[in-house]
N, C-alpha and C positions, 0 to 999 in steps of 0.2 A: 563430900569431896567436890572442889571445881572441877565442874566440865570444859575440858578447853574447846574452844569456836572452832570454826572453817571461815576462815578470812575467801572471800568471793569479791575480786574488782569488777565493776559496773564500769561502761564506757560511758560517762556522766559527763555532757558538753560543758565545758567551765570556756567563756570569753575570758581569753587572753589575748596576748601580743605574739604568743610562742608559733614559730612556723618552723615545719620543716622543708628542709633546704637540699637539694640536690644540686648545688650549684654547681659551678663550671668547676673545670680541672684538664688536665691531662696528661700524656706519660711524655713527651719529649721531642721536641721538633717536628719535625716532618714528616709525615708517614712514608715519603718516598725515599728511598735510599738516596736518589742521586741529587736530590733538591741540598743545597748548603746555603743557599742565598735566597732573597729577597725578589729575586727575580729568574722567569721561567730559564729551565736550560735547554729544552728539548722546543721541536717544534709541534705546534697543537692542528691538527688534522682527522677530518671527519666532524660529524654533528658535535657542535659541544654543548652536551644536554649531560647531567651528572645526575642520575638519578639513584637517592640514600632512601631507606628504611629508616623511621624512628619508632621504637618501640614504645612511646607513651606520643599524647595529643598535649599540643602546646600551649600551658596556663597563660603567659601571659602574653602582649606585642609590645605593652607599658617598660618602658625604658626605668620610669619609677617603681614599679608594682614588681616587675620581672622577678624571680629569687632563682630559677632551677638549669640547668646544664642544657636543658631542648630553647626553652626562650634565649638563654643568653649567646647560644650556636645562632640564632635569628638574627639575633639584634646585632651582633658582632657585624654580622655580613650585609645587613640593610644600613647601618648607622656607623658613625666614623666618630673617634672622639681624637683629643690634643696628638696624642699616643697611637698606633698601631704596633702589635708585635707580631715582628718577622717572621719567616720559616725559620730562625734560628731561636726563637723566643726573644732577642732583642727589640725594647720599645724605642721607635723610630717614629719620626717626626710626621705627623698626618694632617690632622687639622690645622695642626703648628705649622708654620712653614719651618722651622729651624727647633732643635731643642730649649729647652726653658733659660734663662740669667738665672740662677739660685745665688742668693746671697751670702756671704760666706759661713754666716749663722746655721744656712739651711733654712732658715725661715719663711724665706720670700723669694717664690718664683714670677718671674716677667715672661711674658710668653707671644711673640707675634705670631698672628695667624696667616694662614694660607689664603691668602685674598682667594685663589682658583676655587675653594670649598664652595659647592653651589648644593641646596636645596633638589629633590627631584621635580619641585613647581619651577625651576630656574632664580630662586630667590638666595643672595647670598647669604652663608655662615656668616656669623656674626658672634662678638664679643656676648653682646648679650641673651645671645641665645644660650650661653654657655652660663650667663650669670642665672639665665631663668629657671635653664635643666638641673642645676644645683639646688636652685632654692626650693625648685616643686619639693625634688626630693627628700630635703632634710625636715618640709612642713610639717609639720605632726597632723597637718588635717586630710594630705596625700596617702597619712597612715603608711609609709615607705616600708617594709621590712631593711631592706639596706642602709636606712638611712646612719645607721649606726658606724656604715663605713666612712663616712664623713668626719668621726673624733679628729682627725688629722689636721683638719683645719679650720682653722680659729674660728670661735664658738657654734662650731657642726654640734659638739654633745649638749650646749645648752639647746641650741635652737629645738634640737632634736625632743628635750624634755620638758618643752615649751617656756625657759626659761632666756628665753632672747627671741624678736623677730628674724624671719628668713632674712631680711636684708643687711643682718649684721653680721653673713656668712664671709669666711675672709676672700672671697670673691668679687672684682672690680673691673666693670670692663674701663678700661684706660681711655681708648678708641674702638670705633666698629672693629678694629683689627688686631687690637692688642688688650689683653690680660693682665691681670696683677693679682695675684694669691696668696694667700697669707695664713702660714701653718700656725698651732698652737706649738709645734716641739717639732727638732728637726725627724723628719721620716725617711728612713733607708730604702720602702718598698714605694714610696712616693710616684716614681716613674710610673710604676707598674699599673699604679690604681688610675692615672690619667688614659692609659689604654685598657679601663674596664667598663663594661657599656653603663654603670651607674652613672659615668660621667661623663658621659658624650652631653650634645646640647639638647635642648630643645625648641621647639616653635611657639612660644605665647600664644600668637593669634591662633595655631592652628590646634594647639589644646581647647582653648575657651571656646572656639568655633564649634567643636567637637562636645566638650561637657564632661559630662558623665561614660560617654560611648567614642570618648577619643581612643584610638590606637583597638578596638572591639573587633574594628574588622580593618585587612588591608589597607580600604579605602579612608577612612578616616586616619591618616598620618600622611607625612610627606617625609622623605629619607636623605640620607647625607651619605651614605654609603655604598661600597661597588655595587650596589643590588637592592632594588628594592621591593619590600615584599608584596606578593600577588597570591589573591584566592583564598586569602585565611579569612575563614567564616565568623571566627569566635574562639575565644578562651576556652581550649579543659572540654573541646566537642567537636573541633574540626579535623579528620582524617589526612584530611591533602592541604599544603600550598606550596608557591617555589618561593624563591628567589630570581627576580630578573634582571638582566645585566641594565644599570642605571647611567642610563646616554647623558648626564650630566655630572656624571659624578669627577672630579677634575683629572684624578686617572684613570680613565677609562680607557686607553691604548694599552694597560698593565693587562686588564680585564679579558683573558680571554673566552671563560666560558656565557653562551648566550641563556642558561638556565639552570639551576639547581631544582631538579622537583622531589619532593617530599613527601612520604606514604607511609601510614601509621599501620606495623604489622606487628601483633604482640603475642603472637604464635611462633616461635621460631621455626620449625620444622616450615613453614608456609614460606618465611622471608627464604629460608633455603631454596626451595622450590621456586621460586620468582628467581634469583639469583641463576641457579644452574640452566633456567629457560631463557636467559638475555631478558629478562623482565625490568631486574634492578642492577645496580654497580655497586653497591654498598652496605650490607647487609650485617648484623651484628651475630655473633654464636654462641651460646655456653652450655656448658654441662656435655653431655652423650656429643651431642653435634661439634663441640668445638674440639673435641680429643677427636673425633673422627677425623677434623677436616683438619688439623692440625701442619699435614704436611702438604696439604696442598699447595702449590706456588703463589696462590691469590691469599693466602691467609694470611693474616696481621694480627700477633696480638701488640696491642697500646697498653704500655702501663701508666697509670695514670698515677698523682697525686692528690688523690684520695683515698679518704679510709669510710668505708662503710660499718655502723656499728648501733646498736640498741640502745634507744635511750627510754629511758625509766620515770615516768608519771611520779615525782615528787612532788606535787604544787598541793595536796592536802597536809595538813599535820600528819592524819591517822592511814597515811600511806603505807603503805608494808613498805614501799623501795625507798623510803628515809632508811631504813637499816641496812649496813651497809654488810653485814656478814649476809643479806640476802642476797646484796647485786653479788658478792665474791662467788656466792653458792653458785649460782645462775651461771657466772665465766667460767668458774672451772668445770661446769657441765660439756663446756660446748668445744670440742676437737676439732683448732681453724686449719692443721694442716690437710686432717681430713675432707675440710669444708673447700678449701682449696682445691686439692688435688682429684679427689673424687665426684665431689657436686658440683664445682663447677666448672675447671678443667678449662677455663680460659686465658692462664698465664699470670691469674690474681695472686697473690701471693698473704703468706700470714704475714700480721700484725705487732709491732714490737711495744707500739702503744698507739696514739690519740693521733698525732702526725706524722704525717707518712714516711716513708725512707726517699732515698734522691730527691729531697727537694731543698734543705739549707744546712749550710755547713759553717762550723764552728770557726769565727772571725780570725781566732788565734791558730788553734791546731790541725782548721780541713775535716775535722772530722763530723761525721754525718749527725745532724741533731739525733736521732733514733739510738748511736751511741754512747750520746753524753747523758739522752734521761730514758730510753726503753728499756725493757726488760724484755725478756719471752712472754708472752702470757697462753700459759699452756692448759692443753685439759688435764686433770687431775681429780678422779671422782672418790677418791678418797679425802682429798681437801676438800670438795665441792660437798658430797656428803656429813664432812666437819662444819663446813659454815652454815649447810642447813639445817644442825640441831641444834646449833646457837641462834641462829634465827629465830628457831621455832618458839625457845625458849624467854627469849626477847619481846617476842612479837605477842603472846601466849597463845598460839595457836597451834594445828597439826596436820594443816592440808592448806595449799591455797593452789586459784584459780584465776587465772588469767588469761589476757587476749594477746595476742601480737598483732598490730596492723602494719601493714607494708602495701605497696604497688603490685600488681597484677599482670605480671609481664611472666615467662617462664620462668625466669632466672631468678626471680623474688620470689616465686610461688617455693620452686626448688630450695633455697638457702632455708626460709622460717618454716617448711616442711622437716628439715633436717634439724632444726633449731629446737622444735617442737620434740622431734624426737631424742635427743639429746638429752635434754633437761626431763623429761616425762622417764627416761630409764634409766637416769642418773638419783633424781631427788625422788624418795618415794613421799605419796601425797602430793605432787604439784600437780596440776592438771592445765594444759597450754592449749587455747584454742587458736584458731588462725583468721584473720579477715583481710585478705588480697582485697583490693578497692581501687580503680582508677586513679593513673596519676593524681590527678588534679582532686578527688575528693582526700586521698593521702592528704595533699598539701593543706586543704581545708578542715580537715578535724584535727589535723596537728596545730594548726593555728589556733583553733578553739577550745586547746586540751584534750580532746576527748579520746583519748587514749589509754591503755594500761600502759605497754610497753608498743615501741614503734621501728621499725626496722627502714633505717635510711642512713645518708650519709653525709658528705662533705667534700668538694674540692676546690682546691686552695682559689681563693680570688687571686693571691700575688706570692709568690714566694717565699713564705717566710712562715715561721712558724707562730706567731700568732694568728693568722689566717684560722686557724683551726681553734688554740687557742680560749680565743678571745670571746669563741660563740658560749662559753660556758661561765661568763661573767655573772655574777646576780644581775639578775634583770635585765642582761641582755636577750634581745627580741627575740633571736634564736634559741636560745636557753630553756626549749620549750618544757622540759623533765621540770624545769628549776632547781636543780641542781645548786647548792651554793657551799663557798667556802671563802669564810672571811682572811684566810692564809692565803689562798689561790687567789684568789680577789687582787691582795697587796701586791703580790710579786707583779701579776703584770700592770697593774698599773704603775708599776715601779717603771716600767717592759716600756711603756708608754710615757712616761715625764722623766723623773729622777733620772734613768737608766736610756734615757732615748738615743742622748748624744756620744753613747761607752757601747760600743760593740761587744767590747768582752762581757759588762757586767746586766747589761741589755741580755744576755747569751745567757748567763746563769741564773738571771729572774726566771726566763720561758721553762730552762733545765728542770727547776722547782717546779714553775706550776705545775710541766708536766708530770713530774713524779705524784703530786696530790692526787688529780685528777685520774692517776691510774691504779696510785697506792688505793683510794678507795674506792672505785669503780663504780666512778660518778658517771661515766657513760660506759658503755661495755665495745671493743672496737671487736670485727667478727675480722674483714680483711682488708687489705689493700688493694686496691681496684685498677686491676688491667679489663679490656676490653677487648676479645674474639672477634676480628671480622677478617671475611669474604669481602674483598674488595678489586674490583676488576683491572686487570693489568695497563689497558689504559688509563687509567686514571691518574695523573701525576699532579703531584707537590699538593698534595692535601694538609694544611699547616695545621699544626696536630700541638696544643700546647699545655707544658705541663701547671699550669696555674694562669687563669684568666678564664676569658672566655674557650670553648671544649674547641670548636673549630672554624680555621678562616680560608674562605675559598678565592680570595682576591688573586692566589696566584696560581690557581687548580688549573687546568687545562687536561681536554681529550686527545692522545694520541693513538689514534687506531694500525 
């Protein structure tokens, strides 16, 4: 008689290109009620010192390198690109002095610049600092994770696969002052990704001056934005820096707070406690604490656009999560409205698939992407126990054992604690172990493979549902599981050429992929992600946005 095995995954480092991404996102305008515009309504009185909690330390300062939702809150508010978006999420004219000439193709925008944009050494913005910040990034030698956001514009995806020089990115300064850009196909979310800090400029001289330890610490960068950064010691190990209000920045009369400081507390009951002593103004909550504080008047919860969700180690042949009645096992183990409402009890909401709800709507009908391709994905351990003995039977084995890695903050400990237990009392034989790890080492063994399964997420860079999408292409960088589907594959890149310039048929490419991508549960989504805070009643117009960078304080202000 065969003996069937015990299948055991090993966290076995494989160099890849895969990173995980907690990028930016957010639930919607303004965190203040009364903010509707772009500029303060109230009057700002008392110290204007705005002091936030961040629950993880900040990987990167690299406007190239940056991937995660804490650096690009940074970068947004130190650095200014073409685009800024308003307290309403409208992108408004920044760097630019005026919005872009698009040509009626779509193809080709002309863009003049804001002569006032100055440098925090007093050196002006320039055309080519914008040609230069492009080209770092799409280098293949910068090694960008982002570079990928670049396909939009004529040959970003060669350059990016080394199959064209950076210089033949369709970027051209005209004049110190004026632009010329040149897409591959026309882009609807275009605007958006001009106010995303991948595409702000940069400084040549002040990179190469710098080397290897450019943007490492505060000191080594110079900024274009209301604010620039102070006190950051380092990448993925520094607790504290602010943001200072930037005396050259050309609106700086908009700018009224004199400091943003910044303190890495990953304790939550602790950020509490700071909070209720006048310690902090901004403090994050979930689970026990955030159903407590729920009615308090300072409570906020942010739903954001993102989905947080488990992706699955396929990058060997003899992976067990190539079979896919295992990932179904896995999902239907896991009860999101209980995950929601019980663990973590911050306004997050379940999941209907891979892209989140409130964030794009169907060109023809209005209706919410989530309608035209989600489903419920519900727990069911009588299916979940169906797919695990066809698994097993597949697979020829009768036990397996895995890891979950995730971030090390409460709130992660909490969700793959409950995850853990889920699947451990649903599939008998699975055995789940757990390894919470510092942001930034998360971000590092994800890049490197070394994962079984990984618990992290996504928020939209721009509005649109490739945003999400697109990370699960073959061989895109994100696509750390490696996931592929030669079906899923075609449609968006249908999504992307054929289909660029047809809203409707562009709409029912995404519709498809996302059905594949859920049908087989090529990633596994847990929830959609709102965010619990304690946030102090002066504090107004905190620009809170649902897709881009997480937040912008250009128009924050204390009233006491």
């Amino acid at each position: 008689m065969k003996l069937k095995k015990s299948f055991t995954l090993g966290a076995v480092t494989l160099l890849s290109t895969t990173l995980l991404l907690a990028a930016c996102g957010g639930g919607g305008g303004t965190t203040d009620d009364s903010a509707s515009s772009s500029t303060n309504n109230g009057t700002a009185s008392g110290e204007q010192i705005y002091r936030v909690i961040e629950q993880q330390e900040m990987p990167s300062a690299d406007l190239s390198v940056a991937t995660d939702v804490i650096s690009f809150t940074a970068l947004n508010n130190v650095y200014e690109g073409l685009y800024r978006l308003d307290l309403d999420n409208t992108p408004i004219p920044a760097g630019a002095a005026e919005l872009a000439e698009v040509s009626d193709d779509g193809l080709v925008y002309t863009l003049k610049l804001n002569e006032e944009s100055k440098w925090s050494d007093g050196e002006p913005v320039t055309a080519e600092d914008y040609v230069f910040g492009w080209q770092r990034t799409v280098d293949p030698a910068t090694a960008s994770e982002y570079g990928y956001m670049f396909a939009p514009v004529k040959n970003g995806d060669k350059i990016v696969n080394g199959e064209a020089d950076k210089e033949e990115l369709g970027i051209e300064a005209v004049s110190d002052y004026e632009l010329k850009i040149t897409l591959e196909s026309a882009t609807p979310y275009f605007d958006y990704l001009l106010a995303f800090p991948s595409f702000f400029p940069q400084r040549k001289d002040i990179v190469e001056q710098y080397g290897k330890e450019y943007a490492a610490t505060s000191e080594n960068a110079v900024y274009n934005g209301p604010f620039v950064l102070d006190g950051f010691d380092g990448p993925g190990t520094d607790t504290e820096w602010s943001y200072k209000k930037n005396a050259d920045y050309w609106d700086a009369d908009t700018v009224q707070l004199e400091e943003v400081q910044v303190s890495v507390v990953k304790e939550a009951p602790t950020s509490l406690n700071l909070f209720q002593d006048g310690q902090t103004d901004d403090v994050i909550l979930t689970g026990e604490l955030a159903q407590q504080m729920a009615n308090d008047p300072e409570y906020v919860s942010q739903k954001e656009a993102t989905t947080q969700y488990l992706e699955l180690n396929q990058i060997d042949d003899d992976s067990p999560f190539k079979n896919e009645n295992l990932r179904k096992a896995i999902s239907y183990s896991i009860d999101r409205e209980a995950l929601v409402n019980s663990i973590l009890g911050d306004g997050s909401v379940a999941p209907k698939g891979l892209t989140p709800a409130d964030m794009s709507k169907n060109p023809d009908t209005g209706a919410d992407f989530v309608e035209d391709a989600g489903d419920d994905i519900v727990a069911d351990a009588d299916k979940a126990k169906e797919y695990w003995e066809k698994a097993k039977k597949e697979l020829n084995i009768d036990s397996l054992k895995f890891d979950i890695l995730s971030s090390d903050t409460d709130s992660s400990k909490k969700v793959t604690e409950y995850i853990q237990g889920a699947i451990q009392e649903t599939l008998d034989g699975v055995t789940v172990t757990l390894s919470p790890v510092p942001f930034s080492v998360r971000l590092d063994r994800s890049n490197k493979g070394d994962f079984d399964v990984v618990m992290g997420g996504w928020g939209a860079d721009y509005a649109d549902p490739s945003s999400f999408l697109d990370l699960f292409i073959t061989d895109n960088s994100y696509n750390r599981g490696k996931y592929s589907n030669t079906e899923y594959d075609n449609y968006l890149k249908s999504a992307s050429t054929t289909n660029a310039n047809n809203p409707e048929k562009r709409w029912d490419d995404m519709v498809n992929a996302e059905k594949i991508i859920i049908g087989e549960m090529g990633v596994i989504p847990l929830y959609q992600k709102a965010e619990g805070h304690l946030r102090a009643a002066k504090v107004k117009d905190v620009g809170f946005h649902p897709a881009g960078a997480q937040y912008d304080y250009k128009w924050t202000y204390i009233s006491e």
